[in-house]
N, C-alpha and C positions, 0 to 999 in steps of 0.2 A: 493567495487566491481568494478571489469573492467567495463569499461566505462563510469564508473560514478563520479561526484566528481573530483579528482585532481589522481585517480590510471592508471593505462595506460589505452591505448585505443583502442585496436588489431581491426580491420576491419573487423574481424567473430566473432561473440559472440553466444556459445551454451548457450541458456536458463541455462541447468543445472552445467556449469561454476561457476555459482553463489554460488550456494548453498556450491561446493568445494573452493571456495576462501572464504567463512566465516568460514567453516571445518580449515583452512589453519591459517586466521587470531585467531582465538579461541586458536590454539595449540602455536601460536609465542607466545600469551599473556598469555598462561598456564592457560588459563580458561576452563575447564571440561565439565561445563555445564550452560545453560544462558534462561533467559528467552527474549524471542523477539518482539519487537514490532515495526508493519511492516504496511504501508498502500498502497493500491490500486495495484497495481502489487509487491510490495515487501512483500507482502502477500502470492503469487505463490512461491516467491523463498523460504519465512521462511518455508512452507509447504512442499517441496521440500526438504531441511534440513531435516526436523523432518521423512520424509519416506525415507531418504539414511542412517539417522544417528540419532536416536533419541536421544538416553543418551546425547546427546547434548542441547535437546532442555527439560528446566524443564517447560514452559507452552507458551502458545502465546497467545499475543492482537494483534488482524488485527484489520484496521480500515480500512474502507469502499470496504473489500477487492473484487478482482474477481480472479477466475480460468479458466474464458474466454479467447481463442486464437482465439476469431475471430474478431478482430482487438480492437486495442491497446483503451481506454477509450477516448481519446480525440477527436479518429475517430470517435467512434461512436456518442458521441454529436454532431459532425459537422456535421453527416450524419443527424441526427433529426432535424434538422433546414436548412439543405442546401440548401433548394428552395425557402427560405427567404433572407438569407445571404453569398449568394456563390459567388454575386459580390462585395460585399460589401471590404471595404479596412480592412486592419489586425486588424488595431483599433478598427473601428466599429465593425468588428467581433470580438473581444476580451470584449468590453464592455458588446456588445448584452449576452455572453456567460460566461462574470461573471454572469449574471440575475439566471443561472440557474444551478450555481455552489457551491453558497455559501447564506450561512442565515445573518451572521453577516457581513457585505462588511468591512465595515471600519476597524472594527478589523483585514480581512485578508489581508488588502490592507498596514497596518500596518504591519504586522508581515511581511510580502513578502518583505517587502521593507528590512527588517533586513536579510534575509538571504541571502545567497552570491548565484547566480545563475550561476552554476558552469558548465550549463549544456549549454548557451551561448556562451562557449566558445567553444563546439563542433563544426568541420567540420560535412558538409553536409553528409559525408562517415561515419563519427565517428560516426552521431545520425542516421543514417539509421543502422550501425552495431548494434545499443540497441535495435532500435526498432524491427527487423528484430528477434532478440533472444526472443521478447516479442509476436511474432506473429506464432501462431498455431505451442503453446508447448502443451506439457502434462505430466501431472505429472505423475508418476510412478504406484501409486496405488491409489483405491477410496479414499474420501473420506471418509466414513467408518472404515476405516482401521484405521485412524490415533485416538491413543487414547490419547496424549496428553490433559491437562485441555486447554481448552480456551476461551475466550472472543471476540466475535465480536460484533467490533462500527459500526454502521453506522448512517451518517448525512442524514435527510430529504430531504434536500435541494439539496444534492448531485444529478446531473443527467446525469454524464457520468455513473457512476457505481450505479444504481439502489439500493434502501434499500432492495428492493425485493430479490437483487440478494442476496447481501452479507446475510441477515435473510434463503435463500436457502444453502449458505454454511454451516452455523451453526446447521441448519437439519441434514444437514447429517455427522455431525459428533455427534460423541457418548457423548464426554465429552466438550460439547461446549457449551457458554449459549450469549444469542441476549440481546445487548442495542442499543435501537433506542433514536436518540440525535434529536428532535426538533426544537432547535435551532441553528443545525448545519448544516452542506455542507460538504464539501470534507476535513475538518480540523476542527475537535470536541476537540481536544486540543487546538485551539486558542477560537475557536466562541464560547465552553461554556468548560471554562477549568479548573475552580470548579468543575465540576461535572465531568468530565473528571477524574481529580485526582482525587476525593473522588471513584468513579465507580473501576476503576484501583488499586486505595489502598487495596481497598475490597477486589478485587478477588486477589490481588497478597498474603496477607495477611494469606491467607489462606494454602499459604506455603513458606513466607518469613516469619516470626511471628516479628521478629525486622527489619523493614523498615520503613523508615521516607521519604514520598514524600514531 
């Protein structure tokens, strides 16, 4: 996706850019149709996909997703604690804000260290163009409408993006069904990833009949 990762980096970014550059990426690789699995804002864009272009999309797993444009998830944690930690240095405020992010720390503190943070190397212009594209979108049509099958995770622990919320997205959709992860926070693939895949096998199972996770 533009501006994420190592693909360019254009200075405007329309929300629904996205969803046409994985339309775009699908057809280079001759792939018809896929199923998606997409967490906390790339949630917005898979859903997005599936109401421009369905036959695209054979089912979705969001994880701890939102369809909130009123500011970006990380805002809104800072906002819930900022008259505790608003002087505080990056650090501290990073520590304080793991507390109320993740269930399993060490595991994600592990797994983070493995993945390349590609998102660092963005200019100040670059990460305001993502963010910018992530603030007060909107999707095309309700919820409702979408009748793809789907699965939504969400982690306990998680507190920029509420279980509450993401268990409200699943409502309203038609063909949707809620796992709430216990043991988890914003990464139920890492913090409880047993059960992660065995949950996922299940539901994908059900129209992949030969897959081996």
């Amino acid at each position: 996706l533009r501006g994420h990762g190592y693909s360019d980096k254009p200075l405007t970014i329309d929300f629904h850019d996205y969803s046409q550059d994985l339309k775009e990426l699908m057809e280079f690789l001759y792939i018809e149709c896929a199923t998606f699995i997409a967490i906390e804002m790339g949630s917005a864009v898979a859903l997005d996909l599936v109401q421009r272009d369905p036959k695209k999309v054979s089912e979705l797993i969001l994880i701890n997703p939102t369809v909130s444009g009123e500011g970006l998830p990380h805002e809104r944690l800072f906002r819930k604690y900022a008259e505790t930690i608003r002087t505080w240095s990056d650090s501290e405020q990073d520590k304080f804000l793991e507390k109320h992010l993740y269930y399993a720390k060490g595991k994600v503190r592990k797994f983070l260290k493995s993945v390349n943070d590609s998102a660092a190397l963005l200019t100040d212009y670059e990460k305001n163009a993502v963010d910018q594209s992530f603030t007060d979108f909107e999707l095309g049509e309700p919820l409702s409408e979408v009748q793809v099958r789907t699965l939504v995770i969400a982690g306990v622990a998680n507190e920029r993006i509420a279980p509450s919320e993401s268990e409200n997205i699943a409502e309203l959709m038609p063909n949707a069904t809620y796992e709430l992860f216990k043991k988890s926070g914003v990464y139920p693939f890492v913090e409880e990833k047993e059960k992660f895949l065995k949950t996922v096998k299940s539901f994908m199972q059900r129209t992949t009949h030969n897959m081996d996770l």
